[in-house]
C-alpha positions in Angstrom: 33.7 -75.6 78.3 32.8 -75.3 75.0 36.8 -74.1 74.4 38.2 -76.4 75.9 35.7 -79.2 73.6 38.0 -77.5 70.5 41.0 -77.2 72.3 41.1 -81.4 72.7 39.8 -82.0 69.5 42.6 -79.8 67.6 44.9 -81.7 69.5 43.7 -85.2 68.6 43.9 -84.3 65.0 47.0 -82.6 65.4 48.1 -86.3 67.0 46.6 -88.2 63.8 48.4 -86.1 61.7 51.6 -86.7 63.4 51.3 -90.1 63.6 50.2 -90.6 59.8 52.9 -88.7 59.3 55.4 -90.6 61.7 54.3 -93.4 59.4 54.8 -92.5 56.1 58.4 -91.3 56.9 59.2 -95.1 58.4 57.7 -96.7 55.5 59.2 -95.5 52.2 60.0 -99.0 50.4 58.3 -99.4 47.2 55.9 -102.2 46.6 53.9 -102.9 43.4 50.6 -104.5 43.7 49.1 -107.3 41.5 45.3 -107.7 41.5 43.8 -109.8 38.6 46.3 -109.4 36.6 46.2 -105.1 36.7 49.8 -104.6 38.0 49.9 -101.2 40.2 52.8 -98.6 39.5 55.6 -99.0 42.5 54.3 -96.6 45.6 56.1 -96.5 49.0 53.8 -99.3 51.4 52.4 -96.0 53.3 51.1 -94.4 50.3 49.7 -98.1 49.8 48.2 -98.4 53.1 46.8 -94.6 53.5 44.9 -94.8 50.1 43.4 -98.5 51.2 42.2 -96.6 54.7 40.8 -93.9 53.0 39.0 -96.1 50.6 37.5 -97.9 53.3 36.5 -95.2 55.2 34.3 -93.9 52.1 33.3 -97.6 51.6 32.4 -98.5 55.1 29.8 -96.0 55.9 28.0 -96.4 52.3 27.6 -100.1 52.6 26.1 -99.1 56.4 24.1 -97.3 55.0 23.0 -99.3 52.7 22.4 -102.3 54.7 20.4 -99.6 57.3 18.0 -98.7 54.0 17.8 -102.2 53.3 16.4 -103.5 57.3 14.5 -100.2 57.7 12.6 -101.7 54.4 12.2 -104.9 55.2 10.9 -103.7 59.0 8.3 -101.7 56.9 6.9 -105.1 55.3 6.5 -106.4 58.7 4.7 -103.8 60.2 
């Protein structure tokens, strides 16, 4: 059982990576980005896209975690 738990998920990242991949290769038209007044150098929309996901999937669980600290605190007042 505990095989076949490795098995599936070496296959579901093996199925991310193809589809990231599958993505990247349909998506190759540069962009440049403008964001008060900073003006990005020209990156293919996928490299675009792919840094923004990965920057909000280090963002995401810090500002849970932050917001976790922040009610188990304020449940600590009431008590």
């Amino acid at each position: 059982m505990r095989n076949l738990k490795r098995v599936f998920v070496v296959v579901v990242c093996l199925l991310l990576v193809l589809a990231i991949l599958a993505f990247m290769l349909e998506n190759q038209e540069p962009v440049s980005l403008l964001f008060f007044g900073w003006i990005a150098p020209q990156l293919s929309v996928s490299v675009v896209a792919v840094l923004a996901l990965m920057i909000g999937m280090v963002i995401g669980p810090i500002l849970g975690w932050l917001l976790g600290r922040t009610v188990r605190a304020s449940r600590k007042r009431l008590d």
